[in-house]
C-alpha positions as CSV (number, residue, x, y, z in Angstrom):
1,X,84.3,-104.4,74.2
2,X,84.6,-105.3,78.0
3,X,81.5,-104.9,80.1
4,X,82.0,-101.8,82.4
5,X,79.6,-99.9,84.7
6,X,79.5,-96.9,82.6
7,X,78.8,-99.1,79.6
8,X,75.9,-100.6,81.0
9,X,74.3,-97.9,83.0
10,X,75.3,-99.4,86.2
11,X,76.6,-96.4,88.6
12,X,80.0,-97.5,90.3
13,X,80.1,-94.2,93.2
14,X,77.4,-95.8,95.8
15,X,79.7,-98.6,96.7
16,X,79.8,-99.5,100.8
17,X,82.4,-100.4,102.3
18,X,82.2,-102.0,105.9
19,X,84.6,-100.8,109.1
20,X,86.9,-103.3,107.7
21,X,87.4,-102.2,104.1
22,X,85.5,-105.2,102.3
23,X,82.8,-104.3,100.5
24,X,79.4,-106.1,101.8
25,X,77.2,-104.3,98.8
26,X,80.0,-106.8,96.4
27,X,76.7,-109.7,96.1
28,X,74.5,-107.3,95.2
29,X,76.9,-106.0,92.2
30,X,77.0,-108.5,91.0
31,X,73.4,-109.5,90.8
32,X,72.8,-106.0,89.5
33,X,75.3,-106.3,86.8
34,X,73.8,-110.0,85.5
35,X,70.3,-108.8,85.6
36,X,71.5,-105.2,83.3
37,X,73.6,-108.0,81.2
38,X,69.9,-110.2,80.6
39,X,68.1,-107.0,80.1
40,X,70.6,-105.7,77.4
41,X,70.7,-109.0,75.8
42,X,66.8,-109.3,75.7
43,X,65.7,-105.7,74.8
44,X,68.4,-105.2,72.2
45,X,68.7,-108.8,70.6
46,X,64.9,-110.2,69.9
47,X,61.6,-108.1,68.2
48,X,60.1,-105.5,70.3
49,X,57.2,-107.0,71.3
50,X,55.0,-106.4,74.6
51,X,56.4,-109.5,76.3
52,X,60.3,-108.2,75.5
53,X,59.1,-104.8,76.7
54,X,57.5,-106.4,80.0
55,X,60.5,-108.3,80.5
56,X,63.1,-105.2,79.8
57,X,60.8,-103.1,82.4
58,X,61.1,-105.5,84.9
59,X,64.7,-106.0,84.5
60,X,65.3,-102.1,84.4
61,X,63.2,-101.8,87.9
62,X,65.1,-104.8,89.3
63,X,68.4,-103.3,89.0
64,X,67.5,-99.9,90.1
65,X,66.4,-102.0,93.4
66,X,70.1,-103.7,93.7
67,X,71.4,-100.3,93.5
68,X,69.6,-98.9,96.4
69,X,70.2,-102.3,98.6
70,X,73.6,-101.9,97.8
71,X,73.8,-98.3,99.1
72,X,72.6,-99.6,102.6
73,X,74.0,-103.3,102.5
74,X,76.1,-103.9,105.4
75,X,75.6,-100.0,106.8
76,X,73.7,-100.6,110.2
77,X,72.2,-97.4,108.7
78,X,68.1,-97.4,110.3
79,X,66.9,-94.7,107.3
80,X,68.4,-97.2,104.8
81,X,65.6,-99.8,106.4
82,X,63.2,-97.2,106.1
83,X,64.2,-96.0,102.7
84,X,64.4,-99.5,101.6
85,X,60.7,-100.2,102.4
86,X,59.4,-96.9,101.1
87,X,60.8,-98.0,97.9
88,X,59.1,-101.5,98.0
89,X,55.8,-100.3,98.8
90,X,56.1,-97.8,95.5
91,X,56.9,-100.2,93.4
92,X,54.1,-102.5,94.5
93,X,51.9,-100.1,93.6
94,X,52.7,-99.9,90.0
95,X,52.7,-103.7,89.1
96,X,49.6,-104.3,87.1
97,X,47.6,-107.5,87.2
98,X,49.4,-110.9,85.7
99,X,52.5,-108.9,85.8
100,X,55.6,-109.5,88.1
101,X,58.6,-107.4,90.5
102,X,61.7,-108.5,91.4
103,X,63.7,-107.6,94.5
104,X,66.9,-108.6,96.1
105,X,66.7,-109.6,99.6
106,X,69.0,-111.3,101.8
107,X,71.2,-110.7,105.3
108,X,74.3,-109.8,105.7
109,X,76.7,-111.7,108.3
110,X,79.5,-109.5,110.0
111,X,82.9,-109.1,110.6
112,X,84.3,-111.7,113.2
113,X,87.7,-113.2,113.5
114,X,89.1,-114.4,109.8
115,X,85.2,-114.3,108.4
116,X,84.8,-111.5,106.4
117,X,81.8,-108.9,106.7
118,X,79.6,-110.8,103.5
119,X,76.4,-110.4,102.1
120,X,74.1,-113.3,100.8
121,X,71.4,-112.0,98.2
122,X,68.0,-114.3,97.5
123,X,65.4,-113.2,94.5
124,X,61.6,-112.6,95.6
125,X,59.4,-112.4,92.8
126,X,55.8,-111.0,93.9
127,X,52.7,-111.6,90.8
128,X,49.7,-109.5,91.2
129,X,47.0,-112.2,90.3
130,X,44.8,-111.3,87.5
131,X,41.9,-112.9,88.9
132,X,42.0,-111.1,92.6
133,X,44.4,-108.0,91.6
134,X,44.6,-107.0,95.5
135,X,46.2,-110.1,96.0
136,X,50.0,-111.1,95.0
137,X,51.6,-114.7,94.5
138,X,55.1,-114.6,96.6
139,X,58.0,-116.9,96.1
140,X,61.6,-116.3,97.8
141,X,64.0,-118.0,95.7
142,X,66.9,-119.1,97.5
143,X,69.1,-121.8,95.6
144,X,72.5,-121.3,97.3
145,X,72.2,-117.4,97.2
146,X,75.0,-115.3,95.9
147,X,78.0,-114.4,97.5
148,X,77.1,-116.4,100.6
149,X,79.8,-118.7,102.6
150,X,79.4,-122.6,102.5
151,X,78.8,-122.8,99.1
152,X,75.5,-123.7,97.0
153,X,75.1,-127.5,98.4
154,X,75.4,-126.4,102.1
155,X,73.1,-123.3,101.6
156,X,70.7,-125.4,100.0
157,X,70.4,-128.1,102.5
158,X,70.1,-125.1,105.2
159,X,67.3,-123.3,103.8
160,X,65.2,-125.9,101.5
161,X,63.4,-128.8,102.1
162,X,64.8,-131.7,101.2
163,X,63.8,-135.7,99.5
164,X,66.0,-138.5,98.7
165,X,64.4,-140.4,95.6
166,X,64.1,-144.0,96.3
167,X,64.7,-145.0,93.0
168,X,68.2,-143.9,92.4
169,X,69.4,-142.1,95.7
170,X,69.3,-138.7,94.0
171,X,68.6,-135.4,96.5
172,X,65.6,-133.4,95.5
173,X,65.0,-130.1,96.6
174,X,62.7,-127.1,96.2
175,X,63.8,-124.0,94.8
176,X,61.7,-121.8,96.0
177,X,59.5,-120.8,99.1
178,X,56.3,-120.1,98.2
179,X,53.5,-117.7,99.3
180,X,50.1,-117.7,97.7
181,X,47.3,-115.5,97.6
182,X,49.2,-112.5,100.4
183,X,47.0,-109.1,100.3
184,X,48.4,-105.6,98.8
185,X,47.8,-104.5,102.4
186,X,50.4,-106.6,104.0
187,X,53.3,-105.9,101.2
188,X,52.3,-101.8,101.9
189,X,53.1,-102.5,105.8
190,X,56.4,-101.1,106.5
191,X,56.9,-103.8,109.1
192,X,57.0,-106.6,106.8
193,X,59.9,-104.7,104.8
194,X,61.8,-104.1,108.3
195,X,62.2,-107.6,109.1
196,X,63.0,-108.6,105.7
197,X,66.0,-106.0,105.3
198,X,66.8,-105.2,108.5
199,X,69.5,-108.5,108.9
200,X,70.8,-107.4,105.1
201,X,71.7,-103.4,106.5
202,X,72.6,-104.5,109.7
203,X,74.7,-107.2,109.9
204,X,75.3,-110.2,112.4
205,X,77.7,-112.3,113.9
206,X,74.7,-114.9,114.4
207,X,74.7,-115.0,110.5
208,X,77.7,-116.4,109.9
209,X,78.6,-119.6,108.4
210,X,82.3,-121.3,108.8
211,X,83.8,-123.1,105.8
């Protein structure tokens, strides 16, 4: 049985597609699609227990989020911005101490010349902290992204620090960027959700990487 959008729950009629034709919401698809694929797997194939249903919520909420990114990826829409944070800030409400959300970010680089209008999607996961509840453990996981240009070596030595290991000349980097200890104030300010989706709705030239 082959793994469709209507088999999986995954709506297929909020697809964007760019001046050009291409599809700039394609990244997020396909993120959507692996983390509805996981969440199928989990919830269906091991014992119904709390940290299967924790995981299986999560998973759920995550791919709701891809489809609303998705909507306004590439758009140069303003209310998708604003919609977009609304829907961060709601969702940061209802994450309960030592538990976790998961949301797509990125930027999306347009149209020029023979470079196609493409979106690169990252994963933030933000942990309320069960010690200090009002304050959430942040970390932007890079790793290449997903659908960007230059491939995951490039991305990685653009956006992640970097060590050579003396011993054997391997290259060591960090997978994730990590913020500790940010208040539940800051994630509820719609600013912070501006600048982190406005270069993912409205894309730019500057954002573009040749092969």
């Amino acid at each position: 049985m082959g793994l469709t959008g209507a088999k999986i729950g995954i709506s297929s009629k909020t697809d964007v597609r760019g001046s050009d034709g291409r599809n700039p919401a394609a990244a997020v698809r396909m993120v959507q699609m692996a983390a509805e694929v996981l969440r199928v797997a989990i919830v269906g194939g091991l014992p119904q227990r709390e940290t299967v249903a924790t995981l299986g919520k999560m998973l759920q909420d995550f791919t709701e989020s891809c489809d609303l990114v998705a909507r306004f990826a590439g758009t140069g829409d303003p209310a998708g911005i604003y919609e977009l944070s609304g829907h961060c800030s709601g969702q940061i409400s209802k994450v309960l101490p030592g538990k976790a959300l998961l949301l797509p970010l990125g930027w999306c680089a347009a149209a020029i010349e023979a470079l196609p209008l493409e979106a690169t999607i990252v994963l933030a996961t933000l942990r309320r902290r069960r010690d200090q509840p009002c304050l959430f453990d942040l970390a932007i996981v890079t790793g290449g992204g997903v659908g960007g240009a230059g491939g995951d070596r490039t991305a990685i030595a653009r956006y992640h620090p970097l060590r050579v290991e003396p011993a054997n000349a391997d290259l060591w980097s960090r997978a994730a960027l990590v913020l500790l200890c940010v208040p539940q104030e800051k994630l509820h300010d719609g600013g912070i959700w501006f600048v982190l989706y406005r270069l993912l709705v409205c894309p730019h030239a500057s954002l573009c990487v040749e092969s």
